[in-house]
C-alpha positions as CSV (number, residue, x, y, z in Angstrom):
1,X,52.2,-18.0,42.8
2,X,52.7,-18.9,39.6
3,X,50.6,-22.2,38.4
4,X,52.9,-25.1,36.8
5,X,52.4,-26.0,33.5
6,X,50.9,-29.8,33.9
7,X,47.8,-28.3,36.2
8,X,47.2,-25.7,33.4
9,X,47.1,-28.1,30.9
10,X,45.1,-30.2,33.0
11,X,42.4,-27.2,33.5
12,X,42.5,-26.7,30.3
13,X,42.1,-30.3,29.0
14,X,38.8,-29.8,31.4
15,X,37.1,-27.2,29.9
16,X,37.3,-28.5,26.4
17,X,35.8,-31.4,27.8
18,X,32.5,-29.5,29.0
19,X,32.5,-27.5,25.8
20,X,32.0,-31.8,24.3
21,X,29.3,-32.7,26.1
22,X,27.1,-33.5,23.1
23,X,23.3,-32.3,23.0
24,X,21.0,-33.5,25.0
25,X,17.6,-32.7,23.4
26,X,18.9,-33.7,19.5
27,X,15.7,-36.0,17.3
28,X,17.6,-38.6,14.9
29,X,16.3,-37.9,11.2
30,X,14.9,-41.1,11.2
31,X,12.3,-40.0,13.9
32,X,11.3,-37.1,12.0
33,X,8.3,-36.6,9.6
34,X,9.9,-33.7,7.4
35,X,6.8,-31.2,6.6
36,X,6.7,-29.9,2.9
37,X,3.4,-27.7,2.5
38,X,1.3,-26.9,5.3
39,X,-2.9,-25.5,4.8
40,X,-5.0,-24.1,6.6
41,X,-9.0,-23.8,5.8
42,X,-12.4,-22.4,7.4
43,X,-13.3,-25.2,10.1
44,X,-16.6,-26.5,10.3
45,X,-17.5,-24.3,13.2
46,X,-16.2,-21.0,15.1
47,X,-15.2,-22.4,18.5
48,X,-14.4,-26.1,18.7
49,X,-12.9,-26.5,15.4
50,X,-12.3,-23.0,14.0
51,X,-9.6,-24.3,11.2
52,X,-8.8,-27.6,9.4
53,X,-5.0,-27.8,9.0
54,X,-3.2,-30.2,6.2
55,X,0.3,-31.1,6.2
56,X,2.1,-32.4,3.0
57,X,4.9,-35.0,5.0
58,X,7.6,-36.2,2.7
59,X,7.5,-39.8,1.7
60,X,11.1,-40.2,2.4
61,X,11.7,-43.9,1.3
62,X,9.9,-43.4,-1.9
63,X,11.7,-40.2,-2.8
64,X,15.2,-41.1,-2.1
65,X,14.8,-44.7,-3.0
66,X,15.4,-46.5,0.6
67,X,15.9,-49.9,0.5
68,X,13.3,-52.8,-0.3
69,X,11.3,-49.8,-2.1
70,X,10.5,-49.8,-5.8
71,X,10.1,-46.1,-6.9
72,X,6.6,-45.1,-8.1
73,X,5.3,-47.8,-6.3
74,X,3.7,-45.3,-3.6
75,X,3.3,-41.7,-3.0
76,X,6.2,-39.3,-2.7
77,X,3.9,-37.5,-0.1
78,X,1.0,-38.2,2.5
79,X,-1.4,-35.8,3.1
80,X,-2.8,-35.5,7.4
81,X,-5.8,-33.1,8.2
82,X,-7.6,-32.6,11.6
83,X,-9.5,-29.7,12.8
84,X,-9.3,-27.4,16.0
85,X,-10.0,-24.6,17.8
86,X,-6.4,-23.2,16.8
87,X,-3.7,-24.3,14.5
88,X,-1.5,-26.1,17.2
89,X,-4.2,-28.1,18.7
90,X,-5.2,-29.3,15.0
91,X,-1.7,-30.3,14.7
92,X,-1.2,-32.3,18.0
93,X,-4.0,-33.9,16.6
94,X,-2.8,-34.6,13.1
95,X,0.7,-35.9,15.0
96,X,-1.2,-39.6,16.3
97,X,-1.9,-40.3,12.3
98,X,2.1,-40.3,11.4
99,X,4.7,-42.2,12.6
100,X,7.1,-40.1,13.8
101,X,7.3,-36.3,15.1
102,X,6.4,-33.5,12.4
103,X,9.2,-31.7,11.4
104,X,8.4,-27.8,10.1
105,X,11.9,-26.3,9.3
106,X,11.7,-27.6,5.9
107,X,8.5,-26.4,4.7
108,X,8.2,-24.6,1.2
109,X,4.9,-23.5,1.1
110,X,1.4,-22.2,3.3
111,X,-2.1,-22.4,1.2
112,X,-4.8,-20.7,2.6
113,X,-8.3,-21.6,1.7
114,X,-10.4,-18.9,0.2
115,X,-13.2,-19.3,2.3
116,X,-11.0,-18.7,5.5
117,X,-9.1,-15.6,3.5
118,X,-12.6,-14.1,3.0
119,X,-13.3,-14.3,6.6
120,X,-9.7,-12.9,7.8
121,X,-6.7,-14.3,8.3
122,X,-5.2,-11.7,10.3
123,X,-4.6,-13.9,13.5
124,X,-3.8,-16.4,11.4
125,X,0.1,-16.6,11.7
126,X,1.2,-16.4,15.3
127,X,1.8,-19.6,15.8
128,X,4.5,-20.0,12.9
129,X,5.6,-16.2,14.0
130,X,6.2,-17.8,17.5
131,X,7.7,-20.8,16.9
132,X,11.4,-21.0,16.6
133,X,10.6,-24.5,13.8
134,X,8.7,-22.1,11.3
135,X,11.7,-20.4,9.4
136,X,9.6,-17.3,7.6
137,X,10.9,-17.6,4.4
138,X,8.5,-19.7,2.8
139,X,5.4,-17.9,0.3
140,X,2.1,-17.8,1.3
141,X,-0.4,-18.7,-1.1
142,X,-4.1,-17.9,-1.4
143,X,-6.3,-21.2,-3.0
144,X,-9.2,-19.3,-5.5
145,X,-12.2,-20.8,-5.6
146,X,-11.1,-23.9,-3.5
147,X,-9.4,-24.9,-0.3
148,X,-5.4,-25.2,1.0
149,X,-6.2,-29.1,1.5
150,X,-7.2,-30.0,-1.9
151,X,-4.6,-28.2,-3.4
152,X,-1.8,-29.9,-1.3
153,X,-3.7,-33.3,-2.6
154,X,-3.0,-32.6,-6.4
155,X,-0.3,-34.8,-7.5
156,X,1.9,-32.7,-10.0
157,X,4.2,-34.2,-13.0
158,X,7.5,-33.4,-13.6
159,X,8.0,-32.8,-10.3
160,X,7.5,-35.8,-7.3
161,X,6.4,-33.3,-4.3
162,X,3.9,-31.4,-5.3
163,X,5.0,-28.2,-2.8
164,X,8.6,-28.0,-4.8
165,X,6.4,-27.9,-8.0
166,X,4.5,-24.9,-6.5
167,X,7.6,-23.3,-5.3
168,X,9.5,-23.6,-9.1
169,X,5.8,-22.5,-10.3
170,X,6.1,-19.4,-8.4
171,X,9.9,-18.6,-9.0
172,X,9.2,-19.0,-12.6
173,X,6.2,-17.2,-12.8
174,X,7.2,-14.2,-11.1
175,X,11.0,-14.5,-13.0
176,X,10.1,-15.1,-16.6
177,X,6.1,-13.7,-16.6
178,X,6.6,-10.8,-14.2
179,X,3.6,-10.7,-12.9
180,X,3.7,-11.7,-9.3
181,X,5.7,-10.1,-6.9
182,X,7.2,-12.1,-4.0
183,X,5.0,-12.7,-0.3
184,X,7.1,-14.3,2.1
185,X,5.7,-15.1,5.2
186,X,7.6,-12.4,7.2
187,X,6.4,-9.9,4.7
188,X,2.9,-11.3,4.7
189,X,2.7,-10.8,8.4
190,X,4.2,-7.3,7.9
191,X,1.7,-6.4,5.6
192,X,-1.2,-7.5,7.4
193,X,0.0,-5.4,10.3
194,X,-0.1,-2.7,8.5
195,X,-3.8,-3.1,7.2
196,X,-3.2,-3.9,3.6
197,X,-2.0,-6.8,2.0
198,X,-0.9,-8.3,-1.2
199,X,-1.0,-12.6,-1.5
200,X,-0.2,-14.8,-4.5
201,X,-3.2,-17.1,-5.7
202,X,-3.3,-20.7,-7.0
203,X,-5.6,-22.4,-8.8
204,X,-6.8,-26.2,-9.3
205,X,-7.5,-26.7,-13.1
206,X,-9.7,-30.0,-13.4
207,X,-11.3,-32.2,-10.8
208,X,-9.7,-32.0,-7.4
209,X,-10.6,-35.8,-7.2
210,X,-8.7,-36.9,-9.8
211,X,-5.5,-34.9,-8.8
212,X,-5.3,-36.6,-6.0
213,X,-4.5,-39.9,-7.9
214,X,-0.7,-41.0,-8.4
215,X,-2.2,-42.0,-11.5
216,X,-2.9,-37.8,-12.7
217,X,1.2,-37.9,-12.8
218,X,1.1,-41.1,-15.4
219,X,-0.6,-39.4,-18.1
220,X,0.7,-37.3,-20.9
221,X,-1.8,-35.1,-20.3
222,X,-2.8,-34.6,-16.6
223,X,-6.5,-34.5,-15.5
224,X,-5.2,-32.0,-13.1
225,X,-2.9,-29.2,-12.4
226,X,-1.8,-26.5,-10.6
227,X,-1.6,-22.8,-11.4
228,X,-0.2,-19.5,-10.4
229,X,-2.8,-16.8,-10.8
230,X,-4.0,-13.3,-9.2
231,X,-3.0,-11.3,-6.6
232,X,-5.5,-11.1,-3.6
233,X,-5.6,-8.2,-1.8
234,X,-6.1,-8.0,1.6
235,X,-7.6,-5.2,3.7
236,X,-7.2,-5.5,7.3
237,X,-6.6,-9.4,6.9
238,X,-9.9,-10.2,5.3
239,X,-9.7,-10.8,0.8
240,X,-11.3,-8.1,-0.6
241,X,-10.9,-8.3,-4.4
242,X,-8.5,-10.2,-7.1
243,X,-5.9,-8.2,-9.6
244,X,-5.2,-10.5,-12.3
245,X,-2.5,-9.9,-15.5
246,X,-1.9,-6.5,-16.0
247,X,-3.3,-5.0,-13.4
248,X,-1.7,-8.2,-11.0
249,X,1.9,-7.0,-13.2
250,X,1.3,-3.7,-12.4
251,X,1.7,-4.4,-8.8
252,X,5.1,-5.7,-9.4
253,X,6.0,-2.6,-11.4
254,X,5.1,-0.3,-8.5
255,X,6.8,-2.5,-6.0
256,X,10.0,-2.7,-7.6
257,X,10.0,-6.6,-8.2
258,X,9.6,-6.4,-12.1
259,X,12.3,-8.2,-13.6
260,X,11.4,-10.2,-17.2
261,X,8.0,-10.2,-19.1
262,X,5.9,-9.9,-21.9
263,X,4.5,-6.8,-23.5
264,X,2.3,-6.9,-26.7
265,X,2.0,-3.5,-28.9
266,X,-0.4,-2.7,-31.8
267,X,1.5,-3.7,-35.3
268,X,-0.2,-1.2,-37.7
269,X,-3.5,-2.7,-38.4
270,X,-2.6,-6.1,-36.3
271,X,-3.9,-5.8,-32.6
272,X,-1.0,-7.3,-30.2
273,X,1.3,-7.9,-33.4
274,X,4.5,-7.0,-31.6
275,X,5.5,-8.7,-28.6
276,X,8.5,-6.7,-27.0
277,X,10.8,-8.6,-24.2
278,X,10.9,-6.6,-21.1
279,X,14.6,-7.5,-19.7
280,X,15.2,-4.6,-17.0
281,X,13.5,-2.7,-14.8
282,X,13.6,-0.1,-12.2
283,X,11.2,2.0,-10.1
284,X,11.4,4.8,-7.5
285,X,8.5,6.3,-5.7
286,X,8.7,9.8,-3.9
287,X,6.1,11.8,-2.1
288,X,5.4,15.7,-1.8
289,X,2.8,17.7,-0.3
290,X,1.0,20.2,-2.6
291,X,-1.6,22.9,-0.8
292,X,-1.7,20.1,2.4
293,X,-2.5,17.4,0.1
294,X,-0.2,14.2,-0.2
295,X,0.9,13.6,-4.3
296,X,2.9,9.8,-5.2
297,X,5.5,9.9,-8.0
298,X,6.0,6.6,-9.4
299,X,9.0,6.7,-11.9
300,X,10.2,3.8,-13.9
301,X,13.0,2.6,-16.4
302,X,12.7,0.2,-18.2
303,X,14.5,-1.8,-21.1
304,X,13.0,-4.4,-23.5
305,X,14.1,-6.4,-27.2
306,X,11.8,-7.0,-29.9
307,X,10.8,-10.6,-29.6
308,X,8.6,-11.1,-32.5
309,X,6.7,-8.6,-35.3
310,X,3.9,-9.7,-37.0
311,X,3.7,-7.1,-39.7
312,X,5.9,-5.1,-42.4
313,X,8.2,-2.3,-40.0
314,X,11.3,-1.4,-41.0
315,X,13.1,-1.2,-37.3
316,X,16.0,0.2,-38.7
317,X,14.5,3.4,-38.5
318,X,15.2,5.5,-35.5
319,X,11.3,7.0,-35.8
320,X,10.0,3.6,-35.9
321,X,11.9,2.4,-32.8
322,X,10.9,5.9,-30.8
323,X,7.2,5.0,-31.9
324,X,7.3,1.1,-30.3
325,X,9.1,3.6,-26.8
326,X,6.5,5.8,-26.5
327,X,3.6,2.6,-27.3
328,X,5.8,0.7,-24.4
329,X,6.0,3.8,-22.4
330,X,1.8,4.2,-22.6
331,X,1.2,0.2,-22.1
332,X,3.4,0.4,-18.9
333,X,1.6,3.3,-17.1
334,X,-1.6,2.1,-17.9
335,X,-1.1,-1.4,-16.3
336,X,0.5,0.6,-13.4
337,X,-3.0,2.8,-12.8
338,X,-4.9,-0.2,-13.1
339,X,-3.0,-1.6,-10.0
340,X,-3.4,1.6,-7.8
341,X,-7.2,2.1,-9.2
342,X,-7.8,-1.2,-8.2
343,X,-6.6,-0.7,-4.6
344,X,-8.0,2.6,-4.6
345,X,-11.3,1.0,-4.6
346,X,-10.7,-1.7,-2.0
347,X,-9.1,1.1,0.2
348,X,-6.0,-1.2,0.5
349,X,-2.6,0.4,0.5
350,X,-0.8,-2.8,-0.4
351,X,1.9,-0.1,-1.8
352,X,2.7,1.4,1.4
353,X,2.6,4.9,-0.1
354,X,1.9,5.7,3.3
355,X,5.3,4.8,4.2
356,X,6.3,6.9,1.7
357,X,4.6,9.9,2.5
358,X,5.9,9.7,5.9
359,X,9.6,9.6,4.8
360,X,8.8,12.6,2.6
361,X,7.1,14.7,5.7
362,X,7.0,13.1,9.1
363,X,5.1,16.0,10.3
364,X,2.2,16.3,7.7
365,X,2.2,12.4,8.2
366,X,1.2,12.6,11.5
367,X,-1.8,15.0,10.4
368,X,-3.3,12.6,8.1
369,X,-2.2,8.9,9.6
370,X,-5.3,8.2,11.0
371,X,-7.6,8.9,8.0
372,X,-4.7,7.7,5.6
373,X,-6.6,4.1,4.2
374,X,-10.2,5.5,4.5
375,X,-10.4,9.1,2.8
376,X,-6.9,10.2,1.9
377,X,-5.5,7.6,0.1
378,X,-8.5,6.7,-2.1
379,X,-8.6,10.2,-3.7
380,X,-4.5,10.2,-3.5
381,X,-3.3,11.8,-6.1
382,X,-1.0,9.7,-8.1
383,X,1.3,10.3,-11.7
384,X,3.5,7.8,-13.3
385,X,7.0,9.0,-15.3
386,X,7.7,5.9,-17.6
387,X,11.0,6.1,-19.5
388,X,10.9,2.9,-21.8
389,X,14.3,2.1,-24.2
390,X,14.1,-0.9,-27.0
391,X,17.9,-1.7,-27.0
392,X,18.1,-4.6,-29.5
393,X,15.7,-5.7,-32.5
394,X,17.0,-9.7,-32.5
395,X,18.9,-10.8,-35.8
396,X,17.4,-8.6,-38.2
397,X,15.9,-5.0,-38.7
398,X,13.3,-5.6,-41.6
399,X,10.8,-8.6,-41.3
400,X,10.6,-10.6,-44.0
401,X,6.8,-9.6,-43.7
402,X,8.1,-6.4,-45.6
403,X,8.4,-7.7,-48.9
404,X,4.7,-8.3,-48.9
């Protein structure tokens, strides 16, 4: 038996009505604390309070300019901190000193204290790996010489949340410098699980105190900023050693996150009297196994325009031009060995060469896997191809310098 029209409609009418049934658990905005930066530090003891947790909460009036509020009249932020045993009891305790619920799906940025990196971390991040708030995308950064909390306290200029200033700090750094290659927290948790880890560092230049006056922002020249610096690596979730420049750019090189920098070459008599802008870069690592024994080939491209020449060269010359290649070529590796013979020593494969050794020989892998971060890849055997091209020399060839 066929059903009549009118009860199909009628049935159907019906189910788009369950399908509208709005949601049940939603939070209005306006009941929401939206969390910017969170920190975690060393508590003051191992049991009871084991970390001290900060979270950076929006001043959302102040920032977009609700009514009956003068802007700059308050903080764009407000900083909580509690302690706890782990990182969700601290913050249910931070939640009775705000008004409304913390909200985490926004947040730019973790800081870790140094203290609590030196101890090991590498329990650390369940809770944001378990809850469904904590998106994953955010960096991690490591606070040198100084804790997560007082860095979220620094007020920054130019920029009214202090965790967005990070954030373009960071992007900018690692986009224009070169140096620092990216540690989401996803990859950060990665890492760690895999013994060796690589983490961005910031640093507090002045007085702590004083950054964390709205007044630091008023001046032309602040009391107190931030900074991107280092490259803390991690060996089995505990900081072992800073890389810093070009040994902390050399990293990014080997991971294949290079994309704009710096390089200085020797100008005749002039130390550093060329400065060559690096604009391109590409890098491929491979594995093989020589007599039983692993061997890394790192192998990079690169391309670069002269940026400034502090002495008399004619660039105009093919020779010249293959002189500053093979000077760019030599700077590159070197700044590349530094990297590995800085892990080397910490026996931290923040690389993962031992990824790529296992890709290369799954079977000769499995020989050495266990002895990989202890014996093997300390003494691993590692040679870097650089193939460096100067493509453009700016708006002239000959300096004006050459007429002297």
């Amino acid at each position: 038996m066929l059903m009549k029209p009118k009860h199909f409609l009628s049935l159907f009418i019906l189910f788009i009505l369950l399908l509208l049934t709005g949601c049940w658990d939603r939070t209005e905005l306006q009941d929401l604390d939206i969390v910017a930066a969170i920190g975690i530090d060393k508590g003051e003891d191992d049991v009871d309070n084991r970390y001290r947790v900060t979270v950076q909460v929006i001043n959302e009036g102040e920032v977009g300019g609700g009514a009956g509020q003068t802007p700059g009249r308050s903080a764009p932020v407000a900083i909580f901190s509690n302690t706890g045993s782990t990182v969700s009891e601290a913050l249910r305790k931070i939640s009775p000193k705000t008004a409304n619920e913390l909200y985490f799906p926004h947040i730019q940025v973790m800081v870790i204290g140094e203290e609590l990196a030196e101890e090991g971390v590498k329990d650390l991040f369940d809770f944001i790996d378990r809850d469904p708030q904590f998106r994953m995308l955010f960096p991690i950064l490591i606070a040198r010489e100084n804790t997560a909390e007082n860095v979220l306290k620094v007020s920054t200029p130019l920029e009214s949340i202090p965790a967005a200033k990070i954030i373009g700090a960071l992007e900018f750094t690692r986009r224009i410098w070169g140096e620092y290659a990216s540690t989401r927290a996803d990859q950060v948790i990665d890492s760690i699980n895999k013994h060796a880890a690589a983490i961005i560092g910031i640093r507090i230049n002045g007085d702590p105190e004083k950054g964390n006056e709205l007044f630091n922002i008023r001046k032309i020249d602040p009391d107190t900023t931030l900074e991107i610096t280092g490259i803390a690596v991690l060996k089995d979730g505990k900081l072992e050693t800073w890389l810093d420049e070009d040994a902390a750019r050399g990293v990014t090189w080997i991971k294949n996150e290079f994309t704009r920098s710096i390089l200085n070459l020797d100008c005749k008599d002039i130390k550093n009297g060329i400065a060559v802008e690096m604009v391109r870069s590409k890098t491929k690592l491979k594995a093989e196994f020589k007599e039983g024994k692993p061997i890394i080939h790192i192998d990079t491209r690169e391309e670069g325009h002269i940026s400034e020449v502090h002495c008399g060269i004619d660039l105009d010359k093919p020779e010249t031009i293959n002189k500053l290649e093979k000077e760019l070529e030599k700077e590159t590796k070197e700044e590349i060995m530094m990297a590995v013979k800085a892990a080397q020593e910490e026996k931290s494969d923040i690389f993962r060469f031992g990824e790529v050794v296992n890709r290369a020989d799954p079977k000769e892998w499995d020989k050495i896997e266990k002895k990989w971060e202890e014996e093997i890849f300390p003494e691993l055997e590692v040679k870097v191809d650089v193939r460096a091209f100067i493509r453009r020399t700016g708006m002239r060839t000959k300096s004006y310098l050459s007429s002297e």
